[in-house]
N, C-alpha and C positions, 0 to 999 in steps of 0.2 A: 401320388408322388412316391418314389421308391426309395426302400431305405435309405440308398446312399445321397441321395439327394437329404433327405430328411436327416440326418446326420450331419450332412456340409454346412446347410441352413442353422439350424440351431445351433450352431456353435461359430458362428459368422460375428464377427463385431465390427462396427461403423466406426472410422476414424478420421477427424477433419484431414485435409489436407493441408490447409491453415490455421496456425497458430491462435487463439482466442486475443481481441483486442486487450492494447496494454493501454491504459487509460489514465491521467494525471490531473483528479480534477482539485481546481487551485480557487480558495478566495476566503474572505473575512469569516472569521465565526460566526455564527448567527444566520448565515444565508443557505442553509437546508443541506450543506454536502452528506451529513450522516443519512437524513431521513432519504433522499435517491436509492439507501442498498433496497431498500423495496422492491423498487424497480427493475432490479436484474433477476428477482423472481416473474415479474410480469416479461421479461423478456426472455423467457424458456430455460433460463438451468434450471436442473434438476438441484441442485444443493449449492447454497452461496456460503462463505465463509468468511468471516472477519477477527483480524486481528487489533483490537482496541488498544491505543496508547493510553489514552484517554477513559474518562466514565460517561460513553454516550449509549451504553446499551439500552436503556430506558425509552430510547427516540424507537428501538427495532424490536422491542422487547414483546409486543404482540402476536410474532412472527412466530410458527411453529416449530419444537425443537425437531429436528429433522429435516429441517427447511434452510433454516438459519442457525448456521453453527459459530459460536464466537470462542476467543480467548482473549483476555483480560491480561496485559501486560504491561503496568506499569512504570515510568522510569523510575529510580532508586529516590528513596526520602528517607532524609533523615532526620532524628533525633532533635527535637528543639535544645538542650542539652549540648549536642552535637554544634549544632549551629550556633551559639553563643559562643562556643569555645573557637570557632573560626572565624567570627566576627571580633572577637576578645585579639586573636593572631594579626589578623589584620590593621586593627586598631592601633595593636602597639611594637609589632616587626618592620624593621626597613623591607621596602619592596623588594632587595636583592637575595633577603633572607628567605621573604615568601616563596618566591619564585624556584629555589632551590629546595623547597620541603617536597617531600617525597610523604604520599598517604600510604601508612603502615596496614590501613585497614581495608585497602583498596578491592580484594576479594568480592565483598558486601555488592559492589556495583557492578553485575554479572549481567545485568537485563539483554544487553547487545546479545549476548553468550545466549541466551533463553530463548532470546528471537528465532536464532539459528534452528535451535532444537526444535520450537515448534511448528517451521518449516519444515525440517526432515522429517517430523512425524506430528499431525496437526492434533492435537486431544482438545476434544470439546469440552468446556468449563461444565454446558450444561447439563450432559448427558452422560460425562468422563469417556464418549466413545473414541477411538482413536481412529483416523484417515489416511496416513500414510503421508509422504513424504508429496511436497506440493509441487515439485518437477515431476513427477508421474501419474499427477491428474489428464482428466480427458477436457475436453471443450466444454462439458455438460458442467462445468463447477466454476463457479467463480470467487477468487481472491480478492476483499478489501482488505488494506490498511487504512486503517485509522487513530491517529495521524503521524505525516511525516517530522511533525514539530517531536511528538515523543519519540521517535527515532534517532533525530538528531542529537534532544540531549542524552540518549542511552548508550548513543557513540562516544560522545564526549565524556562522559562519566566513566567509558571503560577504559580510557588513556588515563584520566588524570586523576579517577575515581574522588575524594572529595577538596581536591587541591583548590585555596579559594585563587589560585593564579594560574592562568595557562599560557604556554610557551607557544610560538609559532611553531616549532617541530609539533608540538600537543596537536594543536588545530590543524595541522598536515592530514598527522593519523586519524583522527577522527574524520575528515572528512574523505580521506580513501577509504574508509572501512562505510559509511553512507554509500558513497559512488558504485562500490564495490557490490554491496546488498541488493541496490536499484539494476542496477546491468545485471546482474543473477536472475533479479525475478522479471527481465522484461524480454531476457531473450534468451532463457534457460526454459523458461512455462509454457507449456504447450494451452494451460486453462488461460481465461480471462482473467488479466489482474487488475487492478484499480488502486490507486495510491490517492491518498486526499493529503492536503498539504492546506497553509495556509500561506498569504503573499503578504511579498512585501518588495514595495521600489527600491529597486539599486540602479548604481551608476552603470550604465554600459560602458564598458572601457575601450571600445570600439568605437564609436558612435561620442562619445561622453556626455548624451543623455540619459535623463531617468526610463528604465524601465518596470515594466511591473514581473517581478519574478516570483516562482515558489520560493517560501519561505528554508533555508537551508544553514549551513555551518560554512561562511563564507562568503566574499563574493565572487570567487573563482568556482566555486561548485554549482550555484546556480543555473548558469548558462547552461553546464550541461548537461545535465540532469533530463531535460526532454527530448534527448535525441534517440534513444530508443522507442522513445513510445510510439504511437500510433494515431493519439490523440493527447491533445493538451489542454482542457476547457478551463475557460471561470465558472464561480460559480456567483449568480450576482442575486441580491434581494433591493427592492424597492418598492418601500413600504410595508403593503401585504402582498406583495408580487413576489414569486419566485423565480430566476430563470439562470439559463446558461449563455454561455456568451464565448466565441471565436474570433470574435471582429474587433474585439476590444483595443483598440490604439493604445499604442507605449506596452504592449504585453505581451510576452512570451507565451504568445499559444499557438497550437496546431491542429490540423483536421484533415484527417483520412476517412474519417465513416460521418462527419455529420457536414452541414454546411456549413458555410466562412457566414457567420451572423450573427447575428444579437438577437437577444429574446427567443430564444429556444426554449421549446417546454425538455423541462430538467427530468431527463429520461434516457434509461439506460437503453430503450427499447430500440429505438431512430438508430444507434451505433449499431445492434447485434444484426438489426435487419438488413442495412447496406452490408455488412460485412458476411452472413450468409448470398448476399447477390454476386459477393466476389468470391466465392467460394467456399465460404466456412460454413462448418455443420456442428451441431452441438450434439456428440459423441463421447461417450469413455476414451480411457488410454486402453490401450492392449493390455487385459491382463492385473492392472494392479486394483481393482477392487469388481464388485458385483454389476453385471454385467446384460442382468436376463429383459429389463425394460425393454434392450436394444437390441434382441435378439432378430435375426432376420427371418421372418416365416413365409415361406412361399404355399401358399395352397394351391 
């Protein structure tokens, strides 16, 4: 092989052509959606990432640091102290009063503001290593949240921060700033994202049946919240049964990479595999971190 060839090859990098599935999987607590991130190591990235609302690290906590990287961001809490003195307001303010106080200390509820940050640049709780900003990952990594319950109230906290009344303007902002995050990371990321939500039935205002939707701020945001993704599963238990479920009546789901069914084994593996048959490769980005696994060698 002659220098220049040996030259061009090594320093050659593989990049999907397709975007890494955006994935939305929705259902009660209890029915296994944290313990699934496993499985996206079984289904070939190189590094999975999770941003925790929630305290579920304990379910993934076996997983090697450098495998599985987390960050811990919890919504805002406060003060029992605190909370007496807003329950004490409530107790004894006319509603028109409440409704008109303005939280002087409202800074304190930054969480939304934090999310951003460790988007732009992801720093692992465990390792303190930092990854870089999560629209300039490659295919080879995949983003959880978990879950979109703590995201919702982090949005609303950082409108009203700790008002115990919120306005319909409040509930506007809050839920354009949701809408706003989810469309960022479903059609901004080039990696595999995964959002976990919890559901719950609302009214179709269409239809004016019950639907089963992700759990959101609203029942105007609900709806649409799944149209970028790619995929919208439940997640269903029964008994000691675990499974996924597409087919599910009265529910807002969708499928691109898995069948329209019930009782699916709850596996990230069945989505990444159709989706490398329609074209996807699990690759770097050009450039924004190390690169030498996927070096191209030709002998």
């Amino acid at each position: 092989m002659s220098d220049e060839k040996s030259q061009t090859s090594s320093t050659a990098v593989l990049t999907s052509p397709i975007p890494g599935p955006k994935i939305l999987l929705i259902g009660d607590s209890g029915t296994g959606k944290t313990h699934t991130i496993r499985t996206l190591l079984d289904a070939g990235f190189k590094e999975v990432f999770v941003i925790f609302t929630e305290p579920g690290m304990e379910v993934v906590g076996d997983i090697p640091a450098g495998k599985l990287m987390w960050k811990y961001l919890a919504p805002a809490r406060s003060s029992w102290k605190t909370l007496r003195e807003q329950a004490n307001k409530i107790n004894t303010l006319p509603y028109k009063t409440l409704t008109e106080m303005a939280d002087m200390d409202k800074r304190k509820y930054n969480q939304f503001v934090q999310l951003y940050d460790v988007l732009a640049n992801f720093k692992d709780d465990r390792t303190g290593k930092e990854y870089g900003a999560v629209d300039e990952w490659g295919t080879d990594r995949a983003l959880v949240i978990d879950s979109l319950s703590g995201i919702n109230l982090m949005a609303m906290k950082l409108v009203v921060g700790g008002k115990p009344v919120k306005s319909q303007p409040d509930w506007q902002v809050a839920m354009d700033n949701v809408e706003t995050l989810v469309t960022q990371l479903t059609t901004g990321a080039w990696a595999t994202v995964v959002i976990m939500a919890h559901m719950e039935r609302e009214v179709d205002e269409i239809t004016g049946g019950s639907t089963i939707m992700v759990s959101s701020l609203g029942r105007k945001l609900a709806p649409k919240l799944p149209r970028f993704f790619s995929d919208c599963i439940q997640s269903v238990r029964s008994g000691k049964e675990f499974t996924w479920s597409t087919a599910t009546s009265n529910a807002a789901l969708k499928s691109r990479n898995l069948p329209i069914a019930n009782n699916i084994q709850p596996s990230f593996v069945r989505v990444v595999e159709t989706w490398k048959k329609r074209g996807g490769l699990i690759a770097p980005g050009v450039g924004s971190y190390d690169t030498t696994d996927y070096v191209d060698h030709d002998d």
